[in-house]
N, C-alpha and C positions, 0 to 999 in steps of 0.2 A: 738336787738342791731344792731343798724346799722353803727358800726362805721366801718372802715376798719382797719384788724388787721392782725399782720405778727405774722409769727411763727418762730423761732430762736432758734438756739442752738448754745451753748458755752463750748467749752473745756480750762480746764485748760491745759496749754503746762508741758510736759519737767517729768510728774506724770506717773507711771504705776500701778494698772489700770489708767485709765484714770477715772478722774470727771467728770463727766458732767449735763449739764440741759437741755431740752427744755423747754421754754416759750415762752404764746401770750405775744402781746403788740399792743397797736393801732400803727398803722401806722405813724403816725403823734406825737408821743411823741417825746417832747424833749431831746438831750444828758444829760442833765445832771438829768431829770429823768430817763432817761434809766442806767443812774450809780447809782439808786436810787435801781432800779428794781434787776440791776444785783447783789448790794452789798444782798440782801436782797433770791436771787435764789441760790447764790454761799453759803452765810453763811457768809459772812465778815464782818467787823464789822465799817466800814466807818471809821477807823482811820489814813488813808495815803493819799497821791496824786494820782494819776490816770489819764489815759489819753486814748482817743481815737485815733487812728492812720483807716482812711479812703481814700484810695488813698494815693496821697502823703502828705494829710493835718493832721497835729494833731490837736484835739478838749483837753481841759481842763477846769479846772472849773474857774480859774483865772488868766489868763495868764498878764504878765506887759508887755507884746511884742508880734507884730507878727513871731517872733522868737522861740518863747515860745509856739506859737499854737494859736486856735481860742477861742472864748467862748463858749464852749458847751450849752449853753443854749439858743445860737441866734440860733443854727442849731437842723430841725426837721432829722427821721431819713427817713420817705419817700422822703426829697429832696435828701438824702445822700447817700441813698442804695436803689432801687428798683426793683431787678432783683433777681430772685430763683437763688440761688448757689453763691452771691455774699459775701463774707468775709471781717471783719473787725477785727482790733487788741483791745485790751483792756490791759494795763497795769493799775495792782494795785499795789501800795508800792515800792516806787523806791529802798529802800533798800531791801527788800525781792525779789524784782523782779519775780513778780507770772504774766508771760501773760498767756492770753485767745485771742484764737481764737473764733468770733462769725460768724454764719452764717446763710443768711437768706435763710428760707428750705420753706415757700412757702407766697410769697407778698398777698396773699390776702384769706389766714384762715377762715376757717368757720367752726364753729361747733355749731347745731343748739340747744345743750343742756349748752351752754356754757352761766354762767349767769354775770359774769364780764369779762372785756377786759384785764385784766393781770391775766394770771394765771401762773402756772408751771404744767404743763403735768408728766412729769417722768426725774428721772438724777439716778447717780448711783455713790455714794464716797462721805465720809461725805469731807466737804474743810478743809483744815489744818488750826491748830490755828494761830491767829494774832501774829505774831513778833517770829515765831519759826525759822526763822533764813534759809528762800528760802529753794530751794527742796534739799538740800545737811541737810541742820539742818530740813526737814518735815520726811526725812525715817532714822535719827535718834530719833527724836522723839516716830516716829510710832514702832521703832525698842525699843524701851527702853520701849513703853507704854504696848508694848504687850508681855511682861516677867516678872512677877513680882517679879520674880529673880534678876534681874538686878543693879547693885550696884547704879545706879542712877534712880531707878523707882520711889521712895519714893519723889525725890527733880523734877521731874520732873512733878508727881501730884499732886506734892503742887502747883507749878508753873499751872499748869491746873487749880484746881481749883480755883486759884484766879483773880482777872480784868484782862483782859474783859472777860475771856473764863466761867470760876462759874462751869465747870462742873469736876467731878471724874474719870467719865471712857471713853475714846476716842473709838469710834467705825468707824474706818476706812472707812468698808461699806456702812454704816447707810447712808440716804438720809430722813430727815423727810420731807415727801412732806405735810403733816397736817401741822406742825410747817410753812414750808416755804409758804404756802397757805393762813394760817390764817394772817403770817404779810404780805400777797401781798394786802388781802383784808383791813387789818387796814390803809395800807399804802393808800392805795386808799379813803378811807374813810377819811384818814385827810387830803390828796393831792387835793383832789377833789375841781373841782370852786364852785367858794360859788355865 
């Protein structure tokens, strides 16, 4: 592989423990597949707005002004961020208002066993479901999921289980790096030039 690839980690803000991920990424990807990448590291489900904030410039997927931000997909992230320790923002879901802090931990990654250019290395906290209502409605959720006692556990994993989330039991902890690997590599596979 001779691409040139960064290493990067991303925290969710404002959560204790903290979430987080590191992942490669070439160098030279676009914003707005780097929003591809992160929906897809963090656990989200691509259903809000979101925004890059770089210096003092914000990136977006559609802006109707320069007001409004850049287009993320004219900007690569080696023109944008080049230097070990350098920090960018990431807002998902202007209603939920979930930032991340990403940063890049080393501009020019190498690992010689390393068979695709996006991977996820290791994170720790599963991400909180889509539309639970920002981190004031994430540690009630968490707090009602993990009591089965609780006079609202019952309406709360109906709510789980149903679109977008499908699942039963919420596992805080849990990071499936298999799950989040497999769709790094699918994602790459259909993203891929043809």
């Amino acid at each position: 592989m001779h691409t040139r690839l960064y290493l990067l980690k991303i925290e969710l803000l404002d959560i204790e423990p903290v979430i987080w991920r590191r992942f490669v990424v070439p160098a030279d990807i676009t914003l707005d597949r780097l929003h591809d990448v992160i929906q897809i590291v963090m656990g989200w489900k691509d259903s809000h707005l979101h925004e890059f904030s770089i210096g003092k410039k914000r990136y977006t997927e559609n802006p109707e002004s320069k007001e409004e931000g850049l287009e993320e997909g004219k900007y690569r992230l080696v023109d944008l961020c080049k230097k070990k320790g350098r920090t960018m923002s990431y807002w998902y879901d202007f209603g939920d208002d979930w930032q991340h802090t990403i940063t890049l931990e080393d501009s020019n990654y190498f690992d010689p066993g390393l068979d695709f250019p996006m991977v996820c290395l290791e994170g720790e906290g599963a991400c909180p479901p889509e539309d639970v209502g920002g981190v004031p409605g994430y540690y009630e959720f968490c707090e009602v999921m993990s009591d089965p006692d609780h006079k609202e556990h019952e309406s709360f994993s109906e709510w789980y289980a149903s679109p977008p989330c499908y699942h039963k039991v919420y596992y805080r902890e849990k990071c499936d790096m298999d799950a989040i690997n497999h769709d790094l590599f699918a994602y790459q596979r259909w993203s891929r030039t043809r």
